[in-house]
TIVO-2410 file (N, C-alpha, C; in nm, 3 decimals):
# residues 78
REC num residu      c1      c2      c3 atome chaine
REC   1      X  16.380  10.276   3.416     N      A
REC   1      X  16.406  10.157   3.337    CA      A
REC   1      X  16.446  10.040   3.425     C      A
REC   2      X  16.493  10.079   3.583     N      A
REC   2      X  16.546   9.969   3.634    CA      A
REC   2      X  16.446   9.906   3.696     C      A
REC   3      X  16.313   9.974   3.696     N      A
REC   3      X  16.212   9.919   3.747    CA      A
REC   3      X  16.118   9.798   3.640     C      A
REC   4      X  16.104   9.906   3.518     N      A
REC   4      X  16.075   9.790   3.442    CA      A
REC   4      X  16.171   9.655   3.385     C      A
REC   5      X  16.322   9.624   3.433     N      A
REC   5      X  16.366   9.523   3.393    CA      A
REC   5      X  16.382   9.474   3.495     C      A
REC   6      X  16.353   9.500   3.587     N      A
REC   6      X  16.369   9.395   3.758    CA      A
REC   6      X  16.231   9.363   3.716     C      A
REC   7      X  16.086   9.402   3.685     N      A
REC   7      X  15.954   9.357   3.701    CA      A
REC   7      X  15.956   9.214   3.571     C      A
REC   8      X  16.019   9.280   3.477     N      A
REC   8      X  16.049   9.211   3.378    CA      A
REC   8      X  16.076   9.060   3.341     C      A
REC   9      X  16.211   9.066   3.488     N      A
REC   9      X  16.309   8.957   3.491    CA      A
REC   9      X  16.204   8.899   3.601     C      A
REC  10      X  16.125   8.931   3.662     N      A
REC  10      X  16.033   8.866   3.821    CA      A
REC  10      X  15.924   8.746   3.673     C      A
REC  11      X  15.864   8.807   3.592     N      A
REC  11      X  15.758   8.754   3.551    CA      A
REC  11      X  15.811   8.652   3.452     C      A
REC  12      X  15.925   8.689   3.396     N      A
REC  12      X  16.016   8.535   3.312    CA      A
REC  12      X  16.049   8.475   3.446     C      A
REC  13      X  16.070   8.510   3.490     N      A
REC  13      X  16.077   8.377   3.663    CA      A
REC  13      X  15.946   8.312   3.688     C      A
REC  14      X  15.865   8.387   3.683     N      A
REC  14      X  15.731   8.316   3.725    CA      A
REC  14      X  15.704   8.179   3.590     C      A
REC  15      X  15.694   8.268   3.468     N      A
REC  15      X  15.707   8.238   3.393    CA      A
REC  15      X  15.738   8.081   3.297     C      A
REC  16      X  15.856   8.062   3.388     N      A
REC  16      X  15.985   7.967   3.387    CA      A
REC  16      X  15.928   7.861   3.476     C      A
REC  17      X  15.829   7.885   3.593     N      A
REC  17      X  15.789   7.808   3.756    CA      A
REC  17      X  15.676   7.764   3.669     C      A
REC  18      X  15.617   7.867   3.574     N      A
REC  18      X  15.445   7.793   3.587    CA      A
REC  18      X  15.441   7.704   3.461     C      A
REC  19      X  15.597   7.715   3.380     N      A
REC  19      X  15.579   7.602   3.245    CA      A
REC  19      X  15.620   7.506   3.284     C      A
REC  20      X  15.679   7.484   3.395     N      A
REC  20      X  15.750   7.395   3.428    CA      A
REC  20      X  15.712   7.328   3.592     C      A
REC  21      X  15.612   7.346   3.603     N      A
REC  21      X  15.560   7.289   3.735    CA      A
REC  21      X  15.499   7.154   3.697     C      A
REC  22      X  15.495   7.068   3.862     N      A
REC  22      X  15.482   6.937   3.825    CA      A
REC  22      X  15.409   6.954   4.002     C      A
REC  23      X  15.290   6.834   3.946     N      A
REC  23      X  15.203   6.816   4.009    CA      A
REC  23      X  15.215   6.708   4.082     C      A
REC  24      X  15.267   6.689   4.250     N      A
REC  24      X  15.305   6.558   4.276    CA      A
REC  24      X  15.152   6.534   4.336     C      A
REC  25      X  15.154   6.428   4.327     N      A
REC  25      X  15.005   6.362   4.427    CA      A
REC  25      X  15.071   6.355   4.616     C      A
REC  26      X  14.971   6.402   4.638     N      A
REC  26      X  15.009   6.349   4.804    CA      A
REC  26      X  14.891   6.260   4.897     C      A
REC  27      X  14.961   6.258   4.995     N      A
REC  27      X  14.849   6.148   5.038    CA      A
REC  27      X  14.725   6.169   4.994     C      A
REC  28      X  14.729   6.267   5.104     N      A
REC  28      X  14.576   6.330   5.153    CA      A
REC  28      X  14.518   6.432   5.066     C      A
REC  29      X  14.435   6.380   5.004     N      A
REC  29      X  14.409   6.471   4.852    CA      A
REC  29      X  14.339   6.621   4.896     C      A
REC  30      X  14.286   6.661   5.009     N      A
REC  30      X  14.214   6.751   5.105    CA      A
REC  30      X  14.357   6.859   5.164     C      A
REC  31      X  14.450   6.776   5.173     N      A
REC  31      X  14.617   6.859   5.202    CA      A
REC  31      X  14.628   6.976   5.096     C      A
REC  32      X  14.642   6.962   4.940     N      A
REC  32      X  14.686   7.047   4.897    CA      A
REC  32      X  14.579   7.091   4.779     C      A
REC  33      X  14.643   7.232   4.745     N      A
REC  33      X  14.525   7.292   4.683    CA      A
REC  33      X  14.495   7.273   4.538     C      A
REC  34      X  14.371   7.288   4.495     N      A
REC  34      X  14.358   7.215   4.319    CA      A
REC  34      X  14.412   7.250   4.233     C      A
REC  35      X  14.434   7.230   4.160     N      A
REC  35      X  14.564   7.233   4.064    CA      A
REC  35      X  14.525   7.409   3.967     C      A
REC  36      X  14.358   7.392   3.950     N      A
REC  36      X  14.374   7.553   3.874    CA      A
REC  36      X  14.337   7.637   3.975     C      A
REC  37      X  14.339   7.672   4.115     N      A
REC  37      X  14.404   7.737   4.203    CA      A
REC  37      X  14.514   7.824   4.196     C      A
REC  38      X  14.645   7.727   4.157     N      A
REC  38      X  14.802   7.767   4.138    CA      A
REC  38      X  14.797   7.795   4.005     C      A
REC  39      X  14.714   7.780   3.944     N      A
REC  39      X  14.735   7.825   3.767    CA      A
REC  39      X  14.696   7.937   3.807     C      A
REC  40      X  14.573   7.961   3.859     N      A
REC  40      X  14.499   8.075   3.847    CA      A
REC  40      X  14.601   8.207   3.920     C      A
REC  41      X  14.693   8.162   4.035     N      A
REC  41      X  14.762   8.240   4.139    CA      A
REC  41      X  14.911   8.280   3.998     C      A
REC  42      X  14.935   8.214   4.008     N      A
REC  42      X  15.046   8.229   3.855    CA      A
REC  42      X  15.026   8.326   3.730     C      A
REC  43      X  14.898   8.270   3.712     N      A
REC  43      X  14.844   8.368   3.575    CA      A
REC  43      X  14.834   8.515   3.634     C      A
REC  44      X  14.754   8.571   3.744     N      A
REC  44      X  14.728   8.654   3.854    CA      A
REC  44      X  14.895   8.733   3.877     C      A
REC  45      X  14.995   8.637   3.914     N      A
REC  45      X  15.108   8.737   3.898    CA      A
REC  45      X  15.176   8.777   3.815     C      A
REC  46      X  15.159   8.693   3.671     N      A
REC  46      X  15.236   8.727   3.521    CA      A
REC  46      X  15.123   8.872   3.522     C      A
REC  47      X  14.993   8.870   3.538     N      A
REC  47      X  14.928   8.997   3.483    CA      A
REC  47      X  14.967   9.093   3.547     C      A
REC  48      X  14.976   9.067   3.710     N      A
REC  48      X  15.008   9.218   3.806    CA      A
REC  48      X  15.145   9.253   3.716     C      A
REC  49      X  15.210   9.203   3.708     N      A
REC  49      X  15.350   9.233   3.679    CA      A
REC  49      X  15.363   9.313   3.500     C      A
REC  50      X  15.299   9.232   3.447     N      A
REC  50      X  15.284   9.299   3.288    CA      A
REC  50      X  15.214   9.428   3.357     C      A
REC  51      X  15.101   9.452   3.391     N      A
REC  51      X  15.003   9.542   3.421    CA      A
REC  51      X  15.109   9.650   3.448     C      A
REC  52      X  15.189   9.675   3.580     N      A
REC  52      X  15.301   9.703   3.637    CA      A
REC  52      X  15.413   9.801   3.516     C      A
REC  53      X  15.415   9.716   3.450     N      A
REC  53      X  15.538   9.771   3.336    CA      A
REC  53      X  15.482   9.859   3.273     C      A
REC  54      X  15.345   9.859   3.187     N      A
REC  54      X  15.239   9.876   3.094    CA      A
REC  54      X  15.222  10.038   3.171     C      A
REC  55      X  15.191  10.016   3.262     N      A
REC  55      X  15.134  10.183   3.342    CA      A
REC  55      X  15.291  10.276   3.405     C      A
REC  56      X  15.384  10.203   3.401     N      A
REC  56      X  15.515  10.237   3.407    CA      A
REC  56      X  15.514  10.318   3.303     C      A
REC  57      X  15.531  10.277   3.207     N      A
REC  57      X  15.532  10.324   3.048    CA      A
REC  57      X  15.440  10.426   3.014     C      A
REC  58      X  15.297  10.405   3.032     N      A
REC  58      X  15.191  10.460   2.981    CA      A
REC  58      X  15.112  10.597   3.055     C      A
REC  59      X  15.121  10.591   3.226     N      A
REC  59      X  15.043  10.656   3.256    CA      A
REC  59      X  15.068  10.816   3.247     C      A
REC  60      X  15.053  10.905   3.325     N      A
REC  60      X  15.065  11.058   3.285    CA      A
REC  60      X  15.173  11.088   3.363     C      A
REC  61      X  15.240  11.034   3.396     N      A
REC  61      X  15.435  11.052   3.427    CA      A
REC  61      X  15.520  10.944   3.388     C      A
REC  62      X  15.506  10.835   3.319     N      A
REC  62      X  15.526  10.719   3.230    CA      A
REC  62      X  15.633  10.784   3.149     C      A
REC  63      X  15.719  10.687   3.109     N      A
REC  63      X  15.814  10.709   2.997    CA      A
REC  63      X  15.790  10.735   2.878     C      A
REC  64      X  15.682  10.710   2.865     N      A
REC  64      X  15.623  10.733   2.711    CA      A
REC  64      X  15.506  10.803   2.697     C      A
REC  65      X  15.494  10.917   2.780     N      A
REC  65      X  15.341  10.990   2.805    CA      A
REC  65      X  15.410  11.119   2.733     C      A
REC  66      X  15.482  11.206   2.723     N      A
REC  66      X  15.522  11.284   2.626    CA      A
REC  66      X  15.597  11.278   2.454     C      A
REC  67      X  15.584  11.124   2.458     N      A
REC  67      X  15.652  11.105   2.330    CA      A
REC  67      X  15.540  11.160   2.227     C      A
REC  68      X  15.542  11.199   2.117     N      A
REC  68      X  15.441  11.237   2.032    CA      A
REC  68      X  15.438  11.152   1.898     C      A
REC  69      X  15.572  11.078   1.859     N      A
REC  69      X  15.613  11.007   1.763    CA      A
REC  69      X  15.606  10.875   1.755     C      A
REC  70      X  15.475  10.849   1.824     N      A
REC  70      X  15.481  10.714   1.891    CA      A
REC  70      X  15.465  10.570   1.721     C      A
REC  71      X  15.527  10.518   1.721     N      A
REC  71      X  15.538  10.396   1.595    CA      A
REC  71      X  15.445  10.327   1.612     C      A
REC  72      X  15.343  10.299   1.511     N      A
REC  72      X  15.247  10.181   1.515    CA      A
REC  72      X  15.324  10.048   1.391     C      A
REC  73      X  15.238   9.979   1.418     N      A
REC  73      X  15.328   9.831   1.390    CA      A
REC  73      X  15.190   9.763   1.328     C      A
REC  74      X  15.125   9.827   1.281     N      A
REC  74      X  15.028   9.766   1.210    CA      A
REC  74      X  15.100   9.731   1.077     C      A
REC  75      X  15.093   9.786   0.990     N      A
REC  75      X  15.196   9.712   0.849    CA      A
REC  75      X  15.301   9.569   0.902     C      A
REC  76      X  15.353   9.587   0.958     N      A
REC  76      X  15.392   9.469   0.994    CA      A
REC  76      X  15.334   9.359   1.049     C      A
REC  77      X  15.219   9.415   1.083     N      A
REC  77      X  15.154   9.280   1.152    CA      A
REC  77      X  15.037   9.250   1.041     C      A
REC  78      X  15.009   9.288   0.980     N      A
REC  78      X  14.904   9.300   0.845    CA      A
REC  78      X  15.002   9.172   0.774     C      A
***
């Protein structure tokens, strides 16, 4: 569990950087890199990181690979 809330707390950090980033102009427009570059590098680490938790959870030694009682949430989302 301490793995999935350190991965957790990394991607609300990223999270937090990529709603809130600001695009300064600089001189030399050839200096820095295009703007959906860093979206794309951002989006790229929110997924590794979800991905990360998801197979934490899921795979065949996962926290939740012997549960049998598993809750679906369809009625509620209906």
């Amino acid at each position: 569990m301490k793995v999935i809330k350190t991965c957790f707390e990394i991607y609300r950090f990223v999270d937090f950087f990529h709603d809130r980033k600001k695009y300064v102009p600089m001189k030399y427009q050839h200096g820095q890199p295009p703007k959906y570059l860093i979206d794309a590098y951002l989006y790229k680490m929110k997924a590794d990181y979800m991905k990360f938790i998801f197979e934490t959870l899921d795979c065949e030694n996962g926290l939740l690979y012997d549960v049998e009682d598993l809750e679906t949430f369809r009625e509620a989302v209906r």
